[in-house]
C-alpha positions as CSV (number, residue, x, y, z in Angstrom):
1,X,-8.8,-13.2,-7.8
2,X,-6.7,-12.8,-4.6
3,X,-4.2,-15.5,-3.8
4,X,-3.8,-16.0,-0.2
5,X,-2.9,-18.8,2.1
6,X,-3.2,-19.5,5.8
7,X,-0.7,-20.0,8.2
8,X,-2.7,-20.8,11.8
9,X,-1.5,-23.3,14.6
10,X,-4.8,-24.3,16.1
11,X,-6.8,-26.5,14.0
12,X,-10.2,-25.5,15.2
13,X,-9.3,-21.6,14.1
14,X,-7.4,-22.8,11.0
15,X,-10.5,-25.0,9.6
16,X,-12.6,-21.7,10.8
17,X,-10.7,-19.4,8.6
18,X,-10.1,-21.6,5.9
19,X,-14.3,-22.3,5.9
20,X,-14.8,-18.6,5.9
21,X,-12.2,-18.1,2.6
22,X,-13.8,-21.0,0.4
23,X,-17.0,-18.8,0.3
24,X,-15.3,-15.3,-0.7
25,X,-16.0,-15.6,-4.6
26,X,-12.7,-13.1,-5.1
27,X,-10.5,-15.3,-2.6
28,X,-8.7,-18.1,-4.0
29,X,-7.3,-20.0,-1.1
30,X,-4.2,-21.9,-2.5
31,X,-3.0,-23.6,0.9
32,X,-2.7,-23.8,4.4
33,X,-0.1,-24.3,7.3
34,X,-0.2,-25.4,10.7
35,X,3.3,-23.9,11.9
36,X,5.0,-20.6,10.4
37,X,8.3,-22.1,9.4
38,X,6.4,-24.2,6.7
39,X,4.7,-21.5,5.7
40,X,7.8,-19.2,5.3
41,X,9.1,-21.0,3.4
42,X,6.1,-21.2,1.1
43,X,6.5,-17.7,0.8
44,X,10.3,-17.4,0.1
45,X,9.3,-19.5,-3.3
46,X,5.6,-18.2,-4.2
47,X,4.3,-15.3,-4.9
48,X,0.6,-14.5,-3.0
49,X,-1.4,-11.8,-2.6
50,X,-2.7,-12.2,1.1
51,X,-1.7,-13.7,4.0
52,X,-3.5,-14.9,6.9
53,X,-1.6,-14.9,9.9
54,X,-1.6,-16.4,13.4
55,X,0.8,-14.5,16.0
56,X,1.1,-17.2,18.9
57,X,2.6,-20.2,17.3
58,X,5.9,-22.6,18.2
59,X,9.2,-22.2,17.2
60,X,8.4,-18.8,15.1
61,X,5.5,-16.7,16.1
62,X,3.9,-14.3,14.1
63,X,5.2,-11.1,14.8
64,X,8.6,-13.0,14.9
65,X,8.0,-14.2,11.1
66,X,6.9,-10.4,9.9
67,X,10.0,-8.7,12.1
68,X,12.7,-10.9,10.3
69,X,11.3,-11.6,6.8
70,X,10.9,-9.6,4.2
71,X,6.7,-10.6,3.3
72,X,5.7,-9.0,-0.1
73,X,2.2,-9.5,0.4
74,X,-0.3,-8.0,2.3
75,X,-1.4,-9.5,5.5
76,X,-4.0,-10.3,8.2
77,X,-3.4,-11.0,11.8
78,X,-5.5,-13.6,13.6
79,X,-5.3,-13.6,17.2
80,X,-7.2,-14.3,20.4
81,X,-4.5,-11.6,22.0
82,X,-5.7,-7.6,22.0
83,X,-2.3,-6.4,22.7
84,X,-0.8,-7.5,19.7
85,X,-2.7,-4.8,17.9
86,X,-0.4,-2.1,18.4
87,X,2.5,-4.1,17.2
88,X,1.1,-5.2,14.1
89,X,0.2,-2.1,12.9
90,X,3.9,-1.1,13.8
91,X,4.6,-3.9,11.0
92,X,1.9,-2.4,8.3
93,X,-0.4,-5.3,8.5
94,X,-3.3,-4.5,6.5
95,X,-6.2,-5.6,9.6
96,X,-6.3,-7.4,12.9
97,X,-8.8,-9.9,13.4
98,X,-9.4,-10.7,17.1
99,X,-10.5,-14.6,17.6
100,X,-13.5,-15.2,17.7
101,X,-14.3,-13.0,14.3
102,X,-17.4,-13.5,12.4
103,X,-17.3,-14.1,9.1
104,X,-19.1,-10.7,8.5
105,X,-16.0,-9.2,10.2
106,X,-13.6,-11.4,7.9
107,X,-15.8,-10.2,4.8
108,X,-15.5,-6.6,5.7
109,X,-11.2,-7.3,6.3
110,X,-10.7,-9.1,2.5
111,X,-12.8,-6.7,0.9
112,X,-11.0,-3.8,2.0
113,X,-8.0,-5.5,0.5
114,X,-9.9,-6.2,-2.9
115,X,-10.7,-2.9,-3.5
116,X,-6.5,-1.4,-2.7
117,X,-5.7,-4.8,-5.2
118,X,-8.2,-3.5,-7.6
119,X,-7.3,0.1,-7.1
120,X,-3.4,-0.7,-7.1
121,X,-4.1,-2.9,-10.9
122,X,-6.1,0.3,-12.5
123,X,-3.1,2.5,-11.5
124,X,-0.8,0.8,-12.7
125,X,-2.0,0.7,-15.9
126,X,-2.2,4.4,-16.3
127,X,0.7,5.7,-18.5
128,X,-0.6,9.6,-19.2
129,X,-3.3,12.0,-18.2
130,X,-4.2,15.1,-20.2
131,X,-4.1,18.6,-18.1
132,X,-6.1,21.9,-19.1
133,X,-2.9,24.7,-20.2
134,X,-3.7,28.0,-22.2
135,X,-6.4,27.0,-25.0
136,X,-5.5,23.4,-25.3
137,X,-5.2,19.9,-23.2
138,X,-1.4,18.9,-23.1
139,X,-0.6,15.4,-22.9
140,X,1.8,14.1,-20.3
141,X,3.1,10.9,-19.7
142,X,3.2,9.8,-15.6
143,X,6.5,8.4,-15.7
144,X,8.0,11.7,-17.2
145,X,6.9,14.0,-14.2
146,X,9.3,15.0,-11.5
147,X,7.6,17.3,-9.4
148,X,4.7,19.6,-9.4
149,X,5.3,23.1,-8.1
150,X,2.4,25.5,-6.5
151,X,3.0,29.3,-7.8
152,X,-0.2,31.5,-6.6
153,X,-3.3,30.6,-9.4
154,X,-1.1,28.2,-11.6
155,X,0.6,24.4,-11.2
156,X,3.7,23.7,-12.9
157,X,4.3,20.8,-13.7
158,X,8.0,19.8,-14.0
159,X,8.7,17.0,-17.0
160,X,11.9,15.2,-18.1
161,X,10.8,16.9,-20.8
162,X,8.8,20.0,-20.2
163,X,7.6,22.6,-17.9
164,X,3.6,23.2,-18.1
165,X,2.0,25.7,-16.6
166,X,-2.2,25.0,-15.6
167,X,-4.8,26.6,-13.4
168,X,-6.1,22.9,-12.3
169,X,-5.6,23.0,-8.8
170,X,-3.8,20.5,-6.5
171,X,-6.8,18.6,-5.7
172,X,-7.6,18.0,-9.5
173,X,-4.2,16.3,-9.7
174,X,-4.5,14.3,-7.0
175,X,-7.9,12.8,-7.9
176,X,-6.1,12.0,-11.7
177,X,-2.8,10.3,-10.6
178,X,-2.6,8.0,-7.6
179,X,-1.3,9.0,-4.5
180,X,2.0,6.1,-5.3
181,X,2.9,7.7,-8.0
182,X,2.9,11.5,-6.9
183,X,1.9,12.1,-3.7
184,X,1.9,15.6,-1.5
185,X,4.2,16.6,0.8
186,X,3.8,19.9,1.0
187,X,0.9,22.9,0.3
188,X,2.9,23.9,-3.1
189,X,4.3,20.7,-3.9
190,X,3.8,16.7,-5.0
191,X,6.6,14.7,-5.7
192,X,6.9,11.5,-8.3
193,X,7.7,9.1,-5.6
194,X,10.3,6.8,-8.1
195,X,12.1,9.7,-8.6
196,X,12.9,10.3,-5.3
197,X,16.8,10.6,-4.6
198,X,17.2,10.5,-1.4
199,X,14.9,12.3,2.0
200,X,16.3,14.1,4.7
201,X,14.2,15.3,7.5
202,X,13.2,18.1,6.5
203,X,12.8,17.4,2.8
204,X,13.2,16.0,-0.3
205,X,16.1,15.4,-3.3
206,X,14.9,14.7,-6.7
207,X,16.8,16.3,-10.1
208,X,18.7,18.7,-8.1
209,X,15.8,20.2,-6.2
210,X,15.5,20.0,-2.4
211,X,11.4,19.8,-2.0
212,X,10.4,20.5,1.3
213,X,7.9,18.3,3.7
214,X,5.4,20.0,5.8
215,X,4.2,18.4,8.7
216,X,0.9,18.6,7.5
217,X,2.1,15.8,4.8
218,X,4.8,14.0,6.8
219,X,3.1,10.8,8.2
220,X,1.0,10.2,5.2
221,X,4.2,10.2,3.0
222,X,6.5,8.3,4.9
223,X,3.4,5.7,5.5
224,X,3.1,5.6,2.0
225,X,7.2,5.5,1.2
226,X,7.4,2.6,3.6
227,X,4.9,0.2,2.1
């Protein structure tokens, strides 16, 4: 179940979106705003899921309220204004409804959501996967790997632990552990994103190894490092 809320200035469009939640069985709308400074600071003291989002609104607008607060949720813009669309993709909004939207399009926007929610949950419950090395499976614990390194046919896999050497190729890894956990950044390399120490521009620190990022893998990554 998705909590979300609603946070629209015009009543006709608020009692429009609100009418199009109440029949998303996976949406649990828990309350609604007319202004955005109410609604921030429903947000400063609850925890939700989704937000829905007006831009052009008194006192604080939209874009205004996403610019200067820090919004742990994901969000969706609803606006009768086009040219907002660039900007709120700037700000990692998750879609853009443009007023009028039918409720097919609203479907298709919470949905998408449900299913990186859902995808996010599953993760994050993995703790190991099992990879193929000599004559036997070796088990190794996600939150134990540093890097992965590319060397001709092999992977190896670099452990707080261990080193392991396998023939499963990159894409095999990437289709096992999810992309916020180790993601590419290079041909020969992924890189546990929480052990990152610090990234220049041309590459990465972790455990006393500079890992470098092709362009290739550069706006994927730092997409992914900024959500």
């Amino acid at each position: 179940m998705i909590n979300c809320i609603i946070i629209e200035d015009e009543p006709l469009a608020l009692e429009r979106t609100k009418s199009f939640a109440l029949k998303v069985p996976f949406l649990n709308l828990v309350d609604t705003f007319d202004n955005a400074l109410d609604g921030l600071s429903y947000l400063k003291a609850n925890a939700i899921d989704l937000l829905f989002l007006d831009i052009n609104m008194d006192e604080l607008s939209g874009i205004e309220l996403l610019e200067n607060s820090k919004i742990n949720c994901h969000v969706i813009i609803t606006t009768a204004y086009q040219e907002y669309a660039l900007k709120g993709y700037e700000l990692n909004v998750a879609d853009y409804l443009l007023k009028p939207f039918t409720f097919a399009r609203f479907l298709q926007a919470v949905t998408k959501i449900n299913s990186k929610i859902l995808e996010s949950s599953n993760a994050k419950s993995m703790e190991y996967i099992f990879v193929k090395t000599e004559n036997r499976l070796e088990k190794i614990v996600l939150n134990d790997i540093i890097f992965i390194e590319g060397m001709r046919d092999y992977r190896k896999i670099h452990t707080t632990t261990k080193k392991i050497m396998t023939l499963q190729n990159f894409g095999d890894l990437e289709s096992l552990i999810p992309s916020h956990i180790l993601c590419r950044v290079h041909k020969s390399y992924m890189v546990a994103i929480h052990k990152i120490e610090s990234i220049e521009k041309s590459g990465i620190n972790i455990a006393g190894n500079f890992i470098p990022i092709s362009d290739t893998y550069k706006e994927m990554f730092f997409k992914l490092i900024n959500k």
